[in-house]
N, C-alpha and C positions, 0 to 999 in steps of 0.2 A: 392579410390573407386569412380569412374567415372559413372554419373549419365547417362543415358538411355536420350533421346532427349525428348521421352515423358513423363519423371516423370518429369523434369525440366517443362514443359510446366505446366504439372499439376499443383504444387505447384506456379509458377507463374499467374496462371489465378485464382487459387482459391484468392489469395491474391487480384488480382483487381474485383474479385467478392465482395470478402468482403470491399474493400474500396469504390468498386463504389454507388454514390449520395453522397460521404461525409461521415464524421460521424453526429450523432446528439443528444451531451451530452444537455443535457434544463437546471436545476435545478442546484440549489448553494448550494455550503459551504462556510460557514461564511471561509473570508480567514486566515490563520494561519501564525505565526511566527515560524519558526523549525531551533531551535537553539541549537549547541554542540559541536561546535568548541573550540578554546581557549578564553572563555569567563570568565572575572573575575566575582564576588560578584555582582550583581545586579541586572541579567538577560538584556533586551535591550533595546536601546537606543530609548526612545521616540521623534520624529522629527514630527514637521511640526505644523499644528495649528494656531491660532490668523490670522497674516496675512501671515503664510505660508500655504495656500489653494491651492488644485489642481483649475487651471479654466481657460477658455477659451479652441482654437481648440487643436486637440493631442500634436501636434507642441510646441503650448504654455508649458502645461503642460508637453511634454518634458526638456524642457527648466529650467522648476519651479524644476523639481524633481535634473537634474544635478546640480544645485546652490545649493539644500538643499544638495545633497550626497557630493558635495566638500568640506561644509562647514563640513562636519563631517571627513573629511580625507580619505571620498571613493574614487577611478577615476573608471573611464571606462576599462572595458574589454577589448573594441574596438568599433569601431563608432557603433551609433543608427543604426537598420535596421528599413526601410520602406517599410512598405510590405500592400498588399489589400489581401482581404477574400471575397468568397461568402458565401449563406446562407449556414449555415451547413458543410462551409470549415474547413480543418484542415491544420496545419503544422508545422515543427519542426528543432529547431534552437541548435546545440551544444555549449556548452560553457566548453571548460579546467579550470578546477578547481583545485585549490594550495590546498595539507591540510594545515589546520590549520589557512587559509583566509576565512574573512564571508564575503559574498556575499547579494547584494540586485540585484531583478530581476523583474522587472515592464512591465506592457504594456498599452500603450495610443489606446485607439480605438475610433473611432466614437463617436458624441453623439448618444443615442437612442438603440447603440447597445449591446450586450451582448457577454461578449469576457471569455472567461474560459482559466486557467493557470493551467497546472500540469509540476512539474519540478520531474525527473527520476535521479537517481544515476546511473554510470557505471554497474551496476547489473541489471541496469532496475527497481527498487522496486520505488516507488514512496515516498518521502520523503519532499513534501509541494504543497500545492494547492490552488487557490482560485477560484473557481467557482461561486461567488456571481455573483446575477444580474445584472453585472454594465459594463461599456466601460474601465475599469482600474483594471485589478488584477497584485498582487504583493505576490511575496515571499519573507522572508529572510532568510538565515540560516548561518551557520558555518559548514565551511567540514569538516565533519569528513573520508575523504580519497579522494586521486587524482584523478584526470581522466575526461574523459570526460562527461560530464551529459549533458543532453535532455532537452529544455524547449521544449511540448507539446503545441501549440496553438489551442484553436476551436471556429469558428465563433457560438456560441450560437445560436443567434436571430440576424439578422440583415445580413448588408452587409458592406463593405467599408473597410479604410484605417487604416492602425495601426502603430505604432513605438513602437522598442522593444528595452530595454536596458538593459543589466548586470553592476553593479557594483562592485570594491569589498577593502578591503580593510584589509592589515596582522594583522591580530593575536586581532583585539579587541571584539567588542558585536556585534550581527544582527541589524540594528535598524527595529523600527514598524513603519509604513507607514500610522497608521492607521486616526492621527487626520490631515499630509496631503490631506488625500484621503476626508475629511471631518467629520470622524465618531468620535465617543465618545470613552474615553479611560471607562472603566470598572472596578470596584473595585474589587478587589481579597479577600479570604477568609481573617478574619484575623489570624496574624502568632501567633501559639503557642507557650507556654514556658512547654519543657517536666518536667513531674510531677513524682515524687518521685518512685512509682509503676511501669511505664512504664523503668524511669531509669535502675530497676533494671531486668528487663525482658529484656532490653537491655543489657545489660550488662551479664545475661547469653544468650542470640543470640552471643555478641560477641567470648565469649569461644568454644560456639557450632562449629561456622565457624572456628574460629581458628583451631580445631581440626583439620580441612577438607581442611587448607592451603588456607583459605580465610580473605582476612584483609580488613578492614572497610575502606572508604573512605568515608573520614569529617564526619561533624556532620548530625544527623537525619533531616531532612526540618518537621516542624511543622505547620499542619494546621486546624483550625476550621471548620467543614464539615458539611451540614447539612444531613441528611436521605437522602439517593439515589444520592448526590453531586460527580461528580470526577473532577478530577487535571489532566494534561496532561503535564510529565516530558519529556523534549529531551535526547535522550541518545545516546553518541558515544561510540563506541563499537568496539573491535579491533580482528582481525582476530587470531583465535585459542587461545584465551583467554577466560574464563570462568565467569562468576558472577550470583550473586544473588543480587533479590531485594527486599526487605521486607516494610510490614507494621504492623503498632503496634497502637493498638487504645486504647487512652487516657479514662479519666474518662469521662462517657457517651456513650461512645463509643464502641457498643456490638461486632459488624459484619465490617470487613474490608475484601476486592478484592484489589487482584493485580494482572495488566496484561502486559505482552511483548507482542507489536503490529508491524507492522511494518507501514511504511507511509500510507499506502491504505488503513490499518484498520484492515488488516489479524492478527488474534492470533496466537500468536506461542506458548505461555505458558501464563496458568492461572490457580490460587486458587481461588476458588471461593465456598470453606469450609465455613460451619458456624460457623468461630471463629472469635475471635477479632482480632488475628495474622493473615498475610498471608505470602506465599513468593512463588516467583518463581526463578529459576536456569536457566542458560541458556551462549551457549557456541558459540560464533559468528564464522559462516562460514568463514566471512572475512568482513573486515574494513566499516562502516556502519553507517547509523543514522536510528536510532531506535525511538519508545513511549513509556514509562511508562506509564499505566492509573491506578491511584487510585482512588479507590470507598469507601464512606462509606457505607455500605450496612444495617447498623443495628443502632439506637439511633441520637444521635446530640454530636456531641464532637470534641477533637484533634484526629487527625491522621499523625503519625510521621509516611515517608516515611528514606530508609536507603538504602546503594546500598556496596558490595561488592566486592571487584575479588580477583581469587585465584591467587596468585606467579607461577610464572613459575617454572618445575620442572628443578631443581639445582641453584635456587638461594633462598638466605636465607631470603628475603623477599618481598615480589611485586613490581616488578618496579614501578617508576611514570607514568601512561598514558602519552601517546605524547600529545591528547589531553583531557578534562576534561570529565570522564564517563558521569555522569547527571547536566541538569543544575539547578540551584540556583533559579529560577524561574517556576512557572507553568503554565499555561493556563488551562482554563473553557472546559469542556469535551462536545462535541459536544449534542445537543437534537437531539430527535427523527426523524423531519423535514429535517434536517441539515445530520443525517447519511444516510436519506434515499434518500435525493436527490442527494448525492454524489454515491450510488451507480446506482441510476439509470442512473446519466450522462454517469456512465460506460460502464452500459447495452447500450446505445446508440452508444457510438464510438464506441465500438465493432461490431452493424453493428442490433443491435435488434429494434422494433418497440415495441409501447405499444398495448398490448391485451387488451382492454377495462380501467377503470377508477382502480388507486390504492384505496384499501379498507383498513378502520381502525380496530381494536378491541383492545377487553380490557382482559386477560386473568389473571388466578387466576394459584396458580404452578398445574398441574396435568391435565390444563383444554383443551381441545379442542373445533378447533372450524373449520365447513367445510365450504369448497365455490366449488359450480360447474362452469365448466367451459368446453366450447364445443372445440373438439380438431381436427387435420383434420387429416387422416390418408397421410401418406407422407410429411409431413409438420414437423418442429422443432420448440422445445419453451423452454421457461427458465421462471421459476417463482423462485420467491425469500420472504424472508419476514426478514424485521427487529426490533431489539426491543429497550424501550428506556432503560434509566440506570435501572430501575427495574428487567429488564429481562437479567440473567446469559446464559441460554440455552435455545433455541428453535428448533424445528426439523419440516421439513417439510415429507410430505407423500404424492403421485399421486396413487390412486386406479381408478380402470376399473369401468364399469356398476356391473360389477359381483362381488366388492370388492375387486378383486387381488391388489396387490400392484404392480407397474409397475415402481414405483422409488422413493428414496430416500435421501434425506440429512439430517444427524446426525452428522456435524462437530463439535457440543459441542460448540456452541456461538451463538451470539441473531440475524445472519444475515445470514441464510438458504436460498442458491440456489438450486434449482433443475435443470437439462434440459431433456428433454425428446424428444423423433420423434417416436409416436404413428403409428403402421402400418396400423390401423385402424380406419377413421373415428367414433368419439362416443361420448358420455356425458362422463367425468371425474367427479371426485372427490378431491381438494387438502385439503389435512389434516392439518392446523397448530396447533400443541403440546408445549404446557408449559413445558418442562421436569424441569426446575431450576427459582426460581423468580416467579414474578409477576409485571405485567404490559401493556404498552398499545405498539402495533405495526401497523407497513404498510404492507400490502402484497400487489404485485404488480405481473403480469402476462403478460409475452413479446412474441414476436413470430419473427425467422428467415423468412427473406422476399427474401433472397437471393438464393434458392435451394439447397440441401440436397443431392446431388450427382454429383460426377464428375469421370468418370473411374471406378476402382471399390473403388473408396473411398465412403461412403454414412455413413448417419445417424449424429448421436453425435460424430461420427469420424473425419469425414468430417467439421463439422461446430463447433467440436470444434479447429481443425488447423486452419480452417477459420478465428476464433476467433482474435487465436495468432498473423498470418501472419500480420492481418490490421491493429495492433498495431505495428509491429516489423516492416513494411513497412514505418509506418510514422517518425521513428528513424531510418530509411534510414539502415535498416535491409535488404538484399535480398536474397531466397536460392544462397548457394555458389556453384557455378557450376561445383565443383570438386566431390561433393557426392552426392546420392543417396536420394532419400527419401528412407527411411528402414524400415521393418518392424519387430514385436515380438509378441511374448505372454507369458505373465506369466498364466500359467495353475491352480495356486491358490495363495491364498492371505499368503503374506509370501516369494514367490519364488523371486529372482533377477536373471538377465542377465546382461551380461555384453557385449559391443563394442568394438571396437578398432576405434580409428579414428588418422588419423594424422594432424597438424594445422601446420600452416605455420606463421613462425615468422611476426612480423609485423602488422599482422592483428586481428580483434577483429570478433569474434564470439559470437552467443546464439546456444544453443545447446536444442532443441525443443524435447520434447516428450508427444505424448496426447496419452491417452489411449481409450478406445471404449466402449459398450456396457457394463454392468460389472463392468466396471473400476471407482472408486469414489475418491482413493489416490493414486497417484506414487511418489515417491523419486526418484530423482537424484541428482548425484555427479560425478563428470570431475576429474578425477586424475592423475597426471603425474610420474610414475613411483609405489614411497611407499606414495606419497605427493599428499592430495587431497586439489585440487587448486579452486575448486566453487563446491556450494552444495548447494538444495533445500530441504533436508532433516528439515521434520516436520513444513512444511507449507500449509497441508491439500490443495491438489489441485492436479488434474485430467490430467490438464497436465502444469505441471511445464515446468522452463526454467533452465540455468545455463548459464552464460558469463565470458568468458575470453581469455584477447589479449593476445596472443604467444607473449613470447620476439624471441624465436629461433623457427628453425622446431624442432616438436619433434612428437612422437606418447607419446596419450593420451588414457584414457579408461574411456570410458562412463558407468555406474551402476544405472540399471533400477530395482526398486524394488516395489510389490504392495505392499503397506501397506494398502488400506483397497480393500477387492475388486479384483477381476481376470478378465483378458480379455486380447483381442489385444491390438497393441499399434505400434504407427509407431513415428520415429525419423528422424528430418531434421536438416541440419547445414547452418545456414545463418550467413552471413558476413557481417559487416558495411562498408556502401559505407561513404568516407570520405565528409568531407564537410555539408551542410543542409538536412535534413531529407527530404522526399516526402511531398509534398505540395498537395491539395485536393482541 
């Protein structure tokens, strides 16, 4: 399918529309250790502290951090990159990654400035990030699958020089960087010892799943939780393999939540039932590092968390993981603060400004609460709101002067987008709803500064490719010059289409579909023959992606389905340019 001179054009300028000035993530998240490799008993290696301190110029602190990782039996990827940033630059550095190798991935910036770190798996999904305020973020994890991953750079606040370094090292723990970098190590819940009554509700979950050709792996993780506390489990997860992961709460212990997230914070599955029990199911697309998030949601007590997977059909008992499903250790579940400024960094590289100041409140379940907001007709905007552990569900609503509803978000979680492109200059109205929980949120209100039409692409159509493009340009994504930008419609919610496309061995693909007007959920899935090789299925989102490198040529088929929602919808096939991502 040979693209038209002018659709190439299109998709390429819309893409330097949306990355021109930069991006401009601001706001931190506390950094994280995301770990699920082959990790023994212990969870990860504390380094650094006393007189092993990050200090002096980048250089130095280069320097400090390779003597700390050799002494642990890490080496280098390959030499340090030294690179500058302006304000508000971005850019992106690939690193081939071994399964079953944990990796440490650091960067020295400037004093003064504020340097933000998200590292991407071969699927694109984000799976460790540290955005705090500082000139040094660092990830660590354990692969759980090969291939090429993305560190993500953006100059925050400031300007200047930086040095970037991977490390890595076979088959042992991630370590933490944290009392390095200067910080405090943090005490963790204490561990519980399961009690007599849980044993045995354990015990029949066990039989239960049995039934269903699912077999336990190891023992329950036991922890002391206070009311509204969660735990953040790493989880590898292996391509067309299935599991479950349950909670069980201890004496004290009314209300337990369990959730499958993925690195960004997206739900894929959650119970969030008023019972002491939870569990969710879930069947990985392909090879992955995943979240567990445990909640207590009801009393003060133990909550034993437990994980699952079913055997493969014709063997008589489940293989051993290649590498270890969940790990052995937890992490503290991000605050309110902490989730909201991580998505607004998003809103920002993607290309949004802020609409006036983010606003707080405090809701009760059932409760609403409105904020007016002046909107331009022709113009594009995206408002959002997040909640903290209290809050299960929350749903956002845009009404007119007149009360109509003009748009909606009801993905069923505490972190409700909308975007809108109002034809008509007017006073709005956004509705936030307590539907599940109780508790305190940020609502925040952004607006596209970039234009809303190019050709006959316009609206939420337009700006939400725009979106994709200026993320998929900085991992050195570009449309591939053999296809078309395409278009479809699903005429109701329910209906699928299907493509055809052909890929060319050797090369790596994302396969783009945003839908329009209408459109709130699509599914897609890439399948090669009877064999479906990537899949965005059941990741709530408007316009997903799908990735993957042809070993050979072969023709492939594309499956567009609405699942919430009807409208247009157009599809583009971009290809990774080898080597460093686009620099900003």
């Amino acid at each position: 399918m040979r693209t038209s001179r002018w659709l190439l054009g299109l998709v390429l300028l819309i893409g330097a529309i949306a990355l021109a000035g930069g991006c401009r993530p601001r706001r931190a998240v506390r950094g994280v250790v995301t770990s699920g490799g082959d990790q023994p008993r212990g969870g990860s290696v504390q380094v650094g502290g006393g007189a092993e301190v990050a200090h002096g110029s980048p250089r130095e602190q280069l320097e400090q951090y390779d003597r700390l990782l050799r002494a642990q039996q890490y080496v280098p990827v390959g030499p340090a990159t030294h690179g500058t940033l302006q304000p508000n630059g971005i850019t992106a550095y690939m690193i081939d990654v071994q399964r079953g190798h944990c990796y440490s991935v650091a960067l020295f910036g400037a004093q003064g400035t504020d340097v933000n770190l998200v590292l991407l798996d071969p699927a694109g999904r984000a799976i460790g990030h540290d955005v705090r305020p500082d000139e040094h973020p660092w990830v660590s994890f354990c692969a759980a699958r090969p291939g090429r991953f993305v560190a993500r750079i953006q100059m925050a606040r400031g300007q200047g020089e930086f040095f970037f370094a991977p490390y890595f090292v076979r088959g042992r723990q991630p370590v933490d960087l944290t009392a390095f970098f200067g910080g405090g190590s943090a005490s963790g819940p204490q561990v519980a010892q399961i009690d007599d009554g849980t044993t045995q509700r354990l015990a029949a979950l066990d039989q239960q799943m049995s039934s269903q050709r699912y077999q336990r792996i190891g023992e329950p993780s036991g922890l002391v939780l206070r009311n509204r506390e969660e735990r953040l489990f790493a989880l590898s997860l292996e391509q067309g393999r299935c599991y479950s992961f349950a909670t069980l709460g201890g004496p004290g212990t009314t209300d337990t939540d369990v959730f499958l997230q993925d690195g960004s914070g997206q739900r894929l599955q959650a119970d969030t039932r008023t019972d002491r029990d939870a569990m969710v199911q879930y069947c990985a697309p392909d090879d992955g590092n995943y979240t567990l998030q445990v909640r207590n949601f009801g009393g003060e007590g133990p909550v034993f968390t437990v994980a699952y997977a079913q055997q493969v059909a014709g063997q008589a008992q489940a293989s051993e993981p290649v590498v270890p499903v969940i790990a052995t250790t937890s992490s503290a579940g991000a605050g309110l603060d902490e989730n909201f400024a991580l998505l607004d960094a998003d809103m920002r590289a993607r290309g949004y400004e802020s609409l006036g100041d983010s606003q707080r409140g405090q809701l009760a379940e059932g409760g609403e609460q409105s904020y007016a907001v002046s909107l331009e007709g022709g113009k594009c905007y995206a408002i959002l709101a997040v909640g903290d552990s209290g809050v299960r569900d929350m749903s956002l609503s845009l009404r007119d002067a007149a009360g109509q509803e003009v748009d909606r978000d009801e993905a069923g979680d505490a972190r409700p987008t909308a975007r809108v492109c109002p034809q008509q200059t007017g006073n709005y109205t956004m509705v936030v709803r307590m539907v599940s929980g109780t508790g305190g949120y940020v609502y925040a209100a952004y607006r596209w500064p970039r234009g809303t039409r190019l050709g006959d692409l316009a609206g939420i159509l337009y700006v939400r490719l725009a979106e994709v493009t200026a993320l998929l340009n900085v991992e050195g994504f570009l449309p591939d010059p053999g296809y078309s930008l395409d278009r479809g419609r699903l005429r109701r919610e329910g209906q699928s289409a299907t493509h055809s496309v052909r890929l060319t061995g050797g090369q790596c693909y994302s396969i783009v579909v945003v839908g329009g007007e209408g459109v709130r959920d699509l599914d897609v899935a890439l399948s090669q023959g009877a064999t479906q090789v990537a899949s965005d299925v059941g990741a709530r989102n408007a316009f997903p992606s799908v990735r993957h490198c042809a070993s050979t040529d072969g023709q492939f088929t594309v499956s567009v389905s609405a699942a919430s929602g009807a409208g247009d919808y157009v599809y583009q096939i971009f290809s990774q340019q080898s080597g460093q991502g686009v620099a900003q």
